[in-house]
Each structure stands twice: as structure tokens, then as C-alpha cells.
Residue frames relative to the residue before (quaternion, step in Angstrom):
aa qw qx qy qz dx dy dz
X 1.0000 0.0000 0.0000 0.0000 0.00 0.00 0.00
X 0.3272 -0.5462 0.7233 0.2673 4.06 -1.20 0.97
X 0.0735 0.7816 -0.6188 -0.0291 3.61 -1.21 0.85
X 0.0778 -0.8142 0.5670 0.0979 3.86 -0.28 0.75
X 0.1430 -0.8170 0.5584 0.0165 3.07 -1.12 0.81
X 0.2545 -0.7845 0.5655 0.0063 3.79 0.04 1.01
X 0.0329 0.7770 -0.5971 0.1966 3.16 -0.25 1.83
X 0.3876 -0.7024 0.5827 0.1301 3.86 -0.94 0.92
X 0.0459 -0.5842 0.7674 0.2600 3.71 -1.40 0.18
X 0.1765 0.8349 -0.4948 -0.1643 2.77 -2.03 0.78
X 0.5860 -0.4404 0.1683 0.6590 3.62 0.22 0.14
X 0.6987 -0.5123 0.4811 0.1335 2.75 -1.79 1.23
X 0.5366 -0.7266 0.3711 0.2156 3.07 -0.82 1.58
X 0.6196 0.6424 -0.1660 0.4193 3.62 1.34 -0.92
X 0.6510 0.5891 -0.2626 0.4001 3.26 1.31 -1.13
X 0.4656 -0.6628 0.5192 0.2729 3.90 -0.84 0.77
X 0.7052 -0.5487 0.4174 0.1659 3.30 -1.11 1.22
X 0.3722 0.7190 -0.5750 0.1176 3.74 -0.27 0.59
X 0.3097 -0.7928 0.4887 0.1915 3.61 -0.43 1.64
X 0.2681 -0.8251 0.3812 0.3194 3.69 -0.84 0.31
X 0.8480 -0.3464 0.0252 0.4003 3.65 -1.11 0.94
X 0.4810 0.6470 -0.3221 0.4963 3.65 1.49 -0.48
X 0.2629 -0.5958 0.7136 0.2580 3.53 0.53 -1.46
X 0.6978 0.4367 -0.4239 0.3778 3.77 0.43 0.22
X 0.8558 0.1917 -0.0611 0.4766 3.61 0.68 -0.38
X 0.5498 -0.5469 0.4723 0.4190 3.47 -0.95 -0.19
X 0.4313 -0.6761 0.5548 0.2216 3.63 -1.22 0.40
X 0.0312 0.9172 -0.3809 0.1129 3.17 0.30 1.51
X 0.3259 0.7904 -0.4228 0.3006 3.56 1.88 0.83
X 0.6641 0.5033 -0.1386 0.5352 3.37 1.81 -0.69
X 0.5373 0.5941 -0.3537 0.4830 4.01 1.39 -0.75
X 0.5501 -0.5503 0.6280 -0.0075 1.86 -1.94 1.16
X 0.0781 -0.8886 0.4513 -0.0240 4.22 -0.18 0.78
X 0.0970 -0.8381 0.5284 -0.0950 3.59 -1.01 1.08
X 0.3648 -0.5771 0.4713 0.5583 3.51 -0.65 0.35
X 0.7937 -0.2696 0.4275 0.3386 3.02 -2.52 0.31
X 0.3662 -0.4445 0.7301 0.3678 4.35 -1.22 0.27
X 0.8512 0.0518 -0.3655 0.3729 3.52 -1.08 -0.55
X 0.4848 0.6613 -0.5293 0.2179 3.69 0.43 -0.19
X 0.6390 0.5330 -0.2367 0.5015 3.20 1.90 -1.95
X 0.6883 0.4665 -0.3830 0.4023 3.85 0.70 0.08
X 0.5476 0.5121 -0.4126 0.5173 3.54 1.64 -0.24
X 0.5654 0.5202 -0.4035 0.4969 3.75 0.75 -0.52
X 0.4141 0.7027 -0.3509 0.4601 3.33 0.77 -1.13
X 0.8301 0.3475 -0.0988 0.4248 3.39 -0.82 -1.70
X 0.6798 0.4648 -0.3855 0.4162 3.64 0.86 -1.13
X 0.7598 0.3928 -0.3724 0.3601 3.70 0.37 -1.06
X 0.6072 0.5137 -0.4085 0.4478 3.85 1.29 -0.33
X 0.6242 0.6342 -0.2791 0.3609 3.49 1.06 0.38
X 0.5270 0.6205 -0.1732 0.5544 2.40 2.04 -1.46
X 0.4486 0.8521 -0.1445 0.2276 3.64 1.54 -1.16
X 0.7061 0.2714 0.1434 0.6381 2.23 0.71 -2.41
X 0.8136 0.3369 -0.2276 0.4156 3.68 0.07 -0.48
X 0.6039 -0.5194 0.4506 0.4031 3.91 0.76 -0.37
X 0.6462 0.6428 -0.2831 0.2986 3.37 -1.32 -0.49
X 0.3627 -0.6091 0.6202 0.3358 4.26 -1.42 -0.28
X 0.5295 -0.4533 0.7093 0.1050 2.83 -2.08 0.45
X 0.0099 0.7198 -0.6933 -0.0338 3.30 -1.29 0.66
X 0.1166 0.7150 -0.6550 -0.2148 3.78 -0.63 0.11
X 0.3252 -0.7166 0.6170 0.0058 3.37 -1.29 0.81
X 0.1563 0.7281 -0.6448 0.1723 4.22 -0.65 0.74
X 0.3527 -0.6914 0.6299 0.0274 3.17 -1.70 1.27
X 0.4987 0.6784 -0.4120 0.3482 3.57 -0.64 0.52
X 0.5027 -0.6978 0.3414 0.3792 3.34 -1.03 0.09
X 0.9004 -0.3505 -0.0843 0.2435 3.42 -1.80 0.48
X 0.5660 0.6414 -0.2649 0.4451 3.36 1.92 -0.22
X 0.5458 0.6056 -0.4354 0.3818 3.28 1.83 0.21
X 0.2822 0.7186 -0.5616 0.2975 3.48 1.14 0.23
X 0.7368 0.3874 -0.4452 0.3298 3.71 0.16 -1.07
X 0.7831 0.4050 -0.3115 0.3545 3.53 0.52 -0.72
X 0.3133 0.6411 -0.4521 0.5352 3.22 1.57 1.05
X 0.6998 0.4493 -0.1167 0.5430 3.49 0.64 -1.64
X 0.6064 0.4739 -0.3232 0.5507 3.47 0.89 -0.43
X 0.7393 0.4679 -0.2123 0.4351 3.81 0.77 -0.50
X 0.6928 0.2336 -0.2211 0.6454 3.56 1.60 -0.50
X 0.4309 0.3828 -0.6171 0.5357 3.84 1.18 1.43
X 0.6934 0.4252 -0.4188 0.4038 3.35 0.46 -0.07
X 0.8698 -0.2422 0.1066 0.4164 3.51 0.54 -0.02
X 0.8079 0.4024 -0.2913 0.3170 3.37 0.81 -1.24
X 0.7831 -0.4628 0.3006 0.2868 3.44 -1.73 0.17
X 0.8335 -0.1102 0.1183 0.5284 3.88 1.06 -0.95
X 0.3006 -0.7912 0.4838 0.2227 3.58 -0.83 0.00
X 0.0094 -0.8521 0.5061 0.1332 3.31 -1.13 0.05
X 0.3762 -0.8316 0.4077 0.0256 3.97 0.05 1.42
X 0.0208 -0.8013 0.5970 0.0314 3.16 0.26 0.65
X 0.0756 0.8623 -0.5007 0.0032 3.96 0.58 0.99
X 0.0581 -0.7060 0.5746 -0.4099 2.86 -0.97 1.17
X 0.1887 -0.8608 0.4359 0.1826 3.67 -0.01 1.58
X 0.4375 0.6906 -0.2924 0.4962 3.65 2.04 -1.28
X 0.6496 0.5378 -0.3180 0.4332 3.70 0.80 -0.55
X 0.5344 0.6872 -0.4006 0.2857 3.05 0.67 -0.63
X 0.8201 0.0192 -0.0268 0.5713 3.80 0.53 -1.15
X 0.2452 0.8092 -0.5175 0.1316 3.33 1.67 0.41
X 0.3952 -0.5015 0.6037 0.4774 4.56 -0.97 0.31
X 0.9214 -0.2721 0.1412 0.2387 2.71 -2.45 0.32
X 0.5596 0.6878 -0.3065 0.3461 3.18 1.25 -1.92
X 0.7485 0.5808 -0.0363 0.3182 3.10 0.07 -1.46
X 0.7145 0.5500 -0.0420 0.4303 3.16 0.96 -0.67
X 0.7732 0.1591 -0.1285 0.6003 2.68 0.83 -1.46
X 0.5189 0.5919 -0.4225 0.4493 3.57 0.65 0.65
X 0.4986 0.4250 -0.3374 0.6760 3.40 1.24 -0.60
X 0.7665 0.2831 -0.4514 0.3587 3.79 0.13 -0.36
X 0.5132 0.5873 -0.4660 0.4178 3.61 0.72 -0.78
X 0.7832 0.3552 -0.3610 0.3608 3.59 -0.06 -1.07
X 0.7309 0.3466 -0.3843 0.4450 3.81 0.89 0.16
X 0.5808 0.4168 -0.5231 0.4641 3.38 0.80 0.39
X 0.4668 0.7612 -0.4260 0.1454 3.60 0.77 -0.83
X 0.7310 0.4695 -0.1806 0.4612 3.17 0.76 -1.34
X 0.6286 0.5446 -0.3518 0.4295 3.72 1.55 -0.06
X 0.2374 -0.8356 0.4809 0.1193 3.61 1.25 -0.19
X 0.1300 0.7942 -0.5848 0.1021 3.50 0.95 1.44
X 0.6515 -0.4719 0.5043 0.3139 3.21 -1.73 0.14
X 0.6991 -0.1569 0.0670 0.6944 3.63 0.67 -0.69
X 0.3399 -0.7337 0.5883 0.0065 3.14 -1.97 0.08
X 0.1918 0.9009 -0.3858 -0.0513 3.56 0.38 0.72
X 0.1623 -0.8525 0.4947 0.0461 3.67 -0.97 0.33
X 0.3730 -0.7531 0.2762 0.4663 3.21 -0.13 1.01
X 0.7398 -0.4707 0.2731 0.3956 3.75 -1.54 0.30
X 0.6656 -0.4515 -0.0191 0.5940 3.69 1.13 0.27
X 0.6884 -0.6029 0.2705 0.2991 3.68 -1.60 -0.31
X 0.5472 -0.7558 0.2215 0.2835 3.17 -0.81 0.56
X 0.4266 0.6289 -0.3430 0.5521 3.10 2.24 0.39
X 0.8432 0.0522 -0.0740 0.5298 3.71 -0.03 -1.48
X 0.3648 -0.6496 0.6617 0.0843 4.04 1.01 0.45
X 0.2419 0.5611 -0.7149 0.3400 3.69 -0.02 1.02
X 0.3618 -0.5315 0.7513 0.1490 3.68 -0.48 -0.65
X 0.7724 0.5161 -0.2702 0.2531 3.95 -0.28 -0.76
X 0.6698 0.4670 -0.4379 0.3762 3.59 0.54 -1.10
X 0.4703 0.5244 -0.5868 0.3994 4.39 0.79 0.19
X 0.6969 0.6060 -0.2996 0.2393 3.36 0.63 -1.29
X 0.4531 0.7942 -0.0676 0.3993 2.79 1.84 -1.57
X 0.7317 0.5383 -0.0529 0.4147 2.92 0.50 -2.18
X 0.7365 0.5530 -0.0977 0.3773 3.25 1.05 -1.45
X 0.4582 0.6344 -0.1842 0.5947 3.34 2.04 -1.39
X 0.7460 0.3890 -0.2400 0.4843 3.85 0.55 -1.21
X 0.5445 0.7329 -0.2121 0.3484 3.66 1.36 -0.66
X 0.1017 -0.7648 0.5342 0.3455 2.74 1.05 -1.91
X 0.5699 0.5542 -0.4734 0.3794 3.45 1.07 -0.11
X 0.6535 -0.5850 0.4540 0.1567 2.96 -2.12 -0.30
X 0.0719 0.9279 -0.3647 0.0289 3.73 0.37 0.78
X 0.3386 -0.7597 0.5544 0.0290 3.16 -1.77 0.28
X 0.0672 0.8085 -0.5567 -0.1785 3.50 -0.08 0.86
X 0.8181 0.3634 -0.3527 0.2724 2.75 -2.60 -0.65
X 0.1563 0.7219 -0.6552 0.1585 4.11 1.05 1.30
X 0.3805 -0.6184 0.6788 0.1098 2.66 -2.36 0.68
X 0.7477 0.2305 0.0568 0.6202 3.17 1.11 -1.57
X 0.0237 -0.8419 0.5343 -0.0718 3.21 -1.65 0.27
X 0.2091 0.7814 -0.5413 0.2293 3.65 -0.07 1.79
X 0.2169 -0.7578 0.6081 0.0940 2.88 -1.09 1.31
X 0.1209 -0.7554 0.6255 -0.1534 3.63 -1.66 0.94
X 0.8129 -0.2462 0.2819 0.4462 3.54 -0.76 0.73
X 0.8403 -0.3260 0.0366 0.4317 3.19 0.28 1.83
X 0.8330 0.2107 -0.2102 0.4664 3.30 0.57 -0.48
X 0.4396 -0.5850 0.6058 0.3122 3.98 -1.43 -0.13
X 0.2190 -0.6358 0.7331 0.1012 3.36 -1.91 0.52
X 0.0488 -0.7920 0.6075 -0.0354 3.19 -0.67 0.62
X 0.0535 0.8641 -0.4545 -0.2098 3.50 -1.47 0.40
X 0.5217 -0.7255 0.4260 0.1413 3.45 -0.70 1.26
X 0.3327 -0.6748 0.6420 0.1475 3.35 -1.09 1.50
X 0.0486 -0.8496 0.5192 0.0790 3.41 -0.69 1.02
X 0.5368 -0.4665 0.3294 0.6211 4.03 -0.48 -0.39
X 0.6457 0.4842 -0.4167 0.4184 3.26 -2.00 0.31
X 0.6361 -0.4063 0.6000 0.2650 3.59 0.33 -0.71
X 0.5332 0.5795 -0.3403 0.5139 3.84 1.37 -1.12
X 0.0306 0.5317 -0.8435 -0.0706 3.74 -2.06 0.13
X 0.2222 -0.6095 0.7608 0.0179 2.66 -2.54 0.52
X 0.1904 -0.7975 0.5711 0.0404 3.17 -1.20 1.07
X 0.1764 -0.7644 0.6198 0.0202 3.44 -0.68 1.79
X 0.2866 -0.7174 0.6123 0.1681 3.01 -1.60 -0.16
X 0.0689 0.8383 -0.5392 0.0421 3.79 -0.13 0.45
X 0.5288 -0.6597 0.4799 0.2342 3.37 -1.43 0.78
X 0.5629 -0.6685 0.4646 0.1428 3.50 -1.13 0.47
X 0.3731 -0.2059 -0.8399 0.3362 1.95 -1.26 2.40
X 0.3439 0.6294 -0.6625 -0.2161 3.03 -1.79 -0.30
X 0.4550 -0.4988 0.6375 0.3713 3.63 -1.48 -0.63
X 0.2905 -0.5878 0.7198 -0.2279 2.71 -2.13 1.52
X 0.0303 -0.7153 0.6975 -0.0299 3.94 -0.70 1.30
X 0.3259 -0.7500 0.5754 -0.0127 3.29 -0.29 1.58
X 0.3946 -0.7174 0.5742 -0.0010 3.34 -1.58 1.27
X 0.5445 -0.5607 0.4967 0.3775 3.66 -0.86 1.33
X 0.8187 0.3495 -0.1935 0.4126 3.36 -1.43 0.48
X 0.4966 0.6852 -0.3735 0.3800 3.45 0.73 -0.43
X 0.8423 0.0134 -0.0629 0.5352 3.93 1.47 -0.36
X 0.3412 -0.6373 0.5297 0.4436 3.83 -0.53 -0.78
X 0.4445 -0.7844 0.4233 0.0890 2.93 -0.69 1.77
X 0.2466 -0.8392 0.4684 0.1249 4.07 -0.56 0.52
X 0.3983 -0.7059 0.5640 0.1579 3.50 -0.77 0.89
X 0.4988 -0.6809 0.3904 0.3675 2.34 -1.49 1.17
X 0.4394 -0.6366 0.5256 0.3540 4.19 -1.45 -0.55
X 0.4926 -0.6352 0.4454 0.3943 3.43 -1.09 0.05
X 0.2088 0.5833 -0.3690 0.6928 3.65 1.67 0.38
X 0.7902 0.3668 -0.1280 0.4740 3.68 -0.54 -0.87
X 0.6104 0.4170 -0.2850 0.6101 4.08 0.68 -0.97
X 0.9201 0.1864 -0.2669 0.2178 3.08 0.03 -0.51
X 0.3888 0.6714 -0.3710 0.5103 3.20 2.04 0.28
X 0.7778 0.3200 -0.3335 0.4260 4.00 0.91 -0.60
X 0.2414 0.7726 -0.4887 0.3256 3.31 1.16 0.99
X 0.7790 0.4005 -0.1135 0.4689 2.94 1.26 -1.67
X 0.4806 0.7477 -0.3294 0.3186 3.53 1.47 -0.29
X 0.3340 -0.8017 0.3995 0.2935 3.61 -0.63 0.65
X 0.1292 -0.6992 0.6977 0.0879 4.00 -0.71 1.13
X 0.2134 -0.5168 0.8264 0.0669 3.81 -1.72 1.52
X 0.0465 -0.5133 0.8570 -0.0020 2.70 -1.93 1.06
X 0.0313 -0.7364 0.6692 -0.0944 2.97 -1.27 1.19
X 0.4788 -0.6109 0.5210 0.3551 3.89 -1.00 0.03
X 0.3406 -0.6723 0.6225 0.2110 2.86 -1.48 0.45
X 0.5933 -0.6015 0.4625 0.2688 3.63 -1.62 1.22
X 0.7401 -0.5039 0.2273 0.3829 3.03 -0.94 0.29
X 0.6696 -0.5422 0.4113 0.2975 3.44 -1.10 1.62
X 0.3227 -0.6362 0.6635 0.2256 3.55 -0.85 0.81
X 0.6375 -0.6038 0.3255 0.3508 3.69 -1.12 1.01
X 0.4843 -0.6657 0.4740 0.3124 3.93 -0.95 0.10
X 0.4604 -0.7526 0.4676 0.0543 3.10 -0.42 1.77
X 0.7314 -0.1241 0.1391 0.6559 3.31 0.94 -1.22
X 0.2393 -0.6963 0.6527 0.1782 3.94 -1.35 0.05
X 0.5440 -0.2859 0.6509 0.4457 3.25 -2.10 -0.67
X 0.1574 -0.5691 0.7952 0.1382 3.48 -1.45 0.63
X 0.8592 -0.1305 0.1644 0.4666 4.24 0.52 -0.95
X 0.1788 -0.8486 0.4875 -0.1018 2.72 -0.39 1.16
X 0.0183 0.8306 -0.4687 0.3001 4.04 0.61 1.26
X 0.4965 -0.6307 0.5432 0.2463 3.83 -1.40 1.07
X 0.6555 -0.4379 0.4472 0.4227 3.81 -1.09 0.78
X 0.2964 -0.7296 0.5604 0.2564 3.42 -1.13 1.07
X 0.1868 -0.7313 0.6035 0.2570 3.92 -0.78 0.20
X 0.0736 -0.7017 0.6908 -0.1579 2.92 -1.18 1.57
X 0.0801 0.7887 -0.5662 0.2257 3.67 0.04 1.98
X 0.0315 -0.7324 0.6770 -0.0653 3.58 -0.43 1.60
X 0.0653 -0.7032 0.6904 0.1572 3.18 -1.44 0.63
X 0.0224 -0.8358 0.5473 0.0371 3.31 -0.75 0.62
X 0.2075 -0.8469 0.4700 0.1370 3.95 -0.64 1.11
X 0.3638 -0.7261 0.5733 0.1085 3.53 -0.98 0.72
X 0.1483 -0.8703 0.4696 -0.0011 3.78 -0.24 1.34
X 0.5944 0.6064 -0.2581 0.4607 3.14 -0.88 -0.15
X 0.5021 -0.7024 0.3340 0.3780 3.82 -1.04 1.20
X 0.8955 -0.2686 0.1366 0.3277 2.97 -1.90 1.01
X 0.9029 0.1529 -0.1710 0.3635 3.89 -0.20 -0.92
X 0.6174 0.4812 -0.4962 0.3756 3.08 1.77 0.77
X 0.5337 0.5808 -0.3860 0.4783 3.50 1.51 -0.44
X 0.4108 0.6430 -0.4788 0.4341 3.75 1.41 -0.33
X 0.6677 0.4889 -0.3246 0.4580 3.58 0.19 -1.70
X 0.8291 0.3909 -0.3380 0.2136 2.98 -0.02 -1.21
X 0.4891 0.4603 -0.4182 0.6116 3.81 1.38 -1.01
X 0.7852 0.3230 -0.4070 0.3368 4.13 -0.51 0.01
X 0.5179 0.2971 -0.5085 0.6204 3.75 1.48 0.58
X 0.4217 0.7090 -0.3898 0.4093 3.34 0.32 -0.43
X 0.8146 0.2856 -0.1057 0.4937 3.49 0.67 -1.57
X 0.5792 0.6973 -0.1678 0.3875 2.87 1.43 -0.94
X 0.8537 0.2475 -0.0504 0.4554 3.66 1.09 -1.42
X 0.5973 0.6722 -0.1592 0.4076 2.52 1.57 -1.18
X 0.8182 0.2256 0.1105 0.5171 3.46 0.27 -1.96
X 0.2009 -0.8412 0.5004 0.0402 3.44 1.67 -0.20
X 0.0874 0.7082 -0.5741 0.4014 3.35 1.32 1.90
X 0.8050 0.3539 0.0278 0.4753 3.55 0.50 -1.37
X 0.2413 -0.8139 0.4972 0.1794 3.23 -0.51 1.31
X 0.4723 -0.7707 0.3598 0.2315 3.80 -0.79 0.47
X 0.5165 -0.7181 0.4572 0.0923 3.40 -1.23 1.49
């Protein structure tokens, strides 16, 4: 099986919020950067496929020239090559965008499947797989749990609300947006570090940016808005009052 795996860098969950002078983005000349969590579990799944079934790994990321490490970070963990679609506009570019810039560089590879993690841990759209898939032509499936291939085609099983799942089936190619948790993820080795030295990473450009559906207008740290407020007076009247209080006020407590 050709498997690609579309993997994202973003800032580092740990690092402290600093927004840059625009208001539209983070200031990310100082951050610290990591691959995507569910992305590192779609890679995950791909090379245990690759495992069990034969075949290479591709991982594949859009963005600009610092996305190399979390390339090199993807072929120490396991896989076979890379491809960079670099591209500074990429960086915080929405779904559209993206996953068009990614389609047109896998296209010409004609993988068997394609996975991505279920979304990012920066903008948390959910969409640029779907996207991806739309630019593909293929068929997809999002928010897997499971995963068996058979005679041409793939099962898959979907985490639905409630607690509930569904199990589809879909012909080969298609795309899959893969859910955190879904395996145990593997590190890279020093055996591995130094093996994706020798590995080959295309950078190529991306065609021409599909227009900007939508943007950031502002982008700003949770405001904190902590009132205390005390309720006087003997016991079963300051009672009443904290239960209207909850009642009207904060509309915690439904009314009797």
C-alpha cells in the first residue's frame, strides 16, 4: 500500500500565548513547535499498516520553511519520504487552502489511502481532510477508531456522539481523519534520527492559493471576569437569596 499522511506543525502546547501586533495570529518568531497530537496518531496508524500490509509511508505538510522538522520528525518515526509543500501564506491559511495545496501534491502520487489527523490543535477546524479528499476525488471517513483492510477495500470505525460508533466500508483509494487515542503512539529512536537524515524530503510550491473564504478578524487571550459576591444576613435568609441568585442570575438552577 502508498500511504500519505498529512501531518501539521504547531505551536507547542506548553508555550505561553503571545498574540502578534496585528491581533491576527500568534507570534511565533520565539515558539517553540511540534507535530499536531492527532496528526502524530494518524502517522501512527499509517506505518502499522504499512506493517501489516507492505508498502511506504509518505508524510506530507504545508507551511513554511520551519516545517521541515516536523517532517524529519515523521521519517524518525518510521516513514519512507516527505513532501513540503512550503509556502509562508500556508502557514495559518483555513481549510480551503490547504487542503488544496495538499491535494495537488499528492495527486500525482496516486496513494491507496490518505490519512490526517481528525483536526488541529491550533485552529480545530476539523475540515482541511474533507477538503483534501474533495481535491482527491476520493472517498472518506472521519473521526476513525479502527481500521481493516481486505480485498480492495477498508472498514473503518467511527466514534460517533453518545458513546455510539458506526462501521462503514469504503472502496480504495480513499481518505480517513483519524481520532486521538485510536493507538499507542511510538517515538522516534536514535537508529531512526539518524536513518531520516538520509531520507529524501520534495519541497515543491504550491499552485495558486484558492481565494479566502473566511479569516481571523482578532485573535486575543480569554478575558477573566472573577466576581465575588457575599450574601449577609442569618442563615435561611442569605440561603434564599444564593438560590435566586442561582436561579436568575447564573440560571444554574432550574425553577420550581
Amino acid at each position: 500500500m502508498k500511504i500519505a499522511v498529512c501531518i501539521k506543525q504547531v505551536v507547542a502546547r506548553e508555550w505561553p500565548l503571545r498574540i502578534d501586533q496585528a491581533g491576527e495570529w500568534v507570534r511565533d518568531a520565539d515558539a517553540s513547535f511540534e507535530m499536531n497530537e492527532p496528526d502524530a496518531y494518524a502517522l501512527e496508524e499509517g506505518l502499522r499498516l504499512k506493517e501489516r500490509h507492505g508498502g511506504e509511508v509518505i508524510v506530507c505538510s504545508a507551511g513554511p520553511a520551519r516545517v521541515a522538522q516536523v517532517l524529519r520528525e515523521g521519517l524518525a518515526r518510521g516513514a519512507d519520504r516527505a513532501i513540503h509543500v512550503e509556502s509562508d501564506e500556508l502557514q495559518a491559511a483555513e481549510p480551503a487552502a490547504v487542503g488544496q495545496a495538499l491535494a495537488a501534491a499528492l495527486r500525482p502520487e496516486s496513494c491507496d489511502l490518505v490519512l490526517t489527523g481528525l483536526q488541529s490543535d491550533d485552529l480545530g477546524f476539523g475540515q482541511t481532510g474533507v477538503v483534501l479528499a474533495s481535491g482527491l476525488g476520493v472517498p472518506h471517513a472521519t473521526i476513525i477508531m479502527e481500521i481493516a483492510v481486505a480485498d480492495g477495500e477498508i472498514r473503518v470505525k467511527r466514534e460517533l456522539e453518545g458513546g455510539r460508533f458506526q462501521w462503514v466500508s469504503l472502496p480504495l483509494p480513499a481518505l480517513l481523519t483519524i481520532q486521538s487515542g485510536i493507538n499507542q503512539l511510538r517515538y522516534a529512536t536514535l537508529r531512526g534520527i539518524m536513518a531520516a537524515r538520509r531520507k529524501p524530503v520534495h519541497t515543491v510550491a504550491p499552485e495558486t492559493l484558492a481565494p479566502a473564504g473566511q479569516r481571523i478578524v482578532r485573535l486575543y487571550a480569554p478575558e477573566k471576569d472573577k466576581r465575588t459576591r457575599l450574601f449577609e444576613g442569618a442563615p435561611p435568609a442569605a440561603a434564599k437569596d444564593l438560590v435566586r441568585a442561582l436561579r436568575d442570575d447564573a440560571r444554574v438552577l432550574g425553577a420550581r
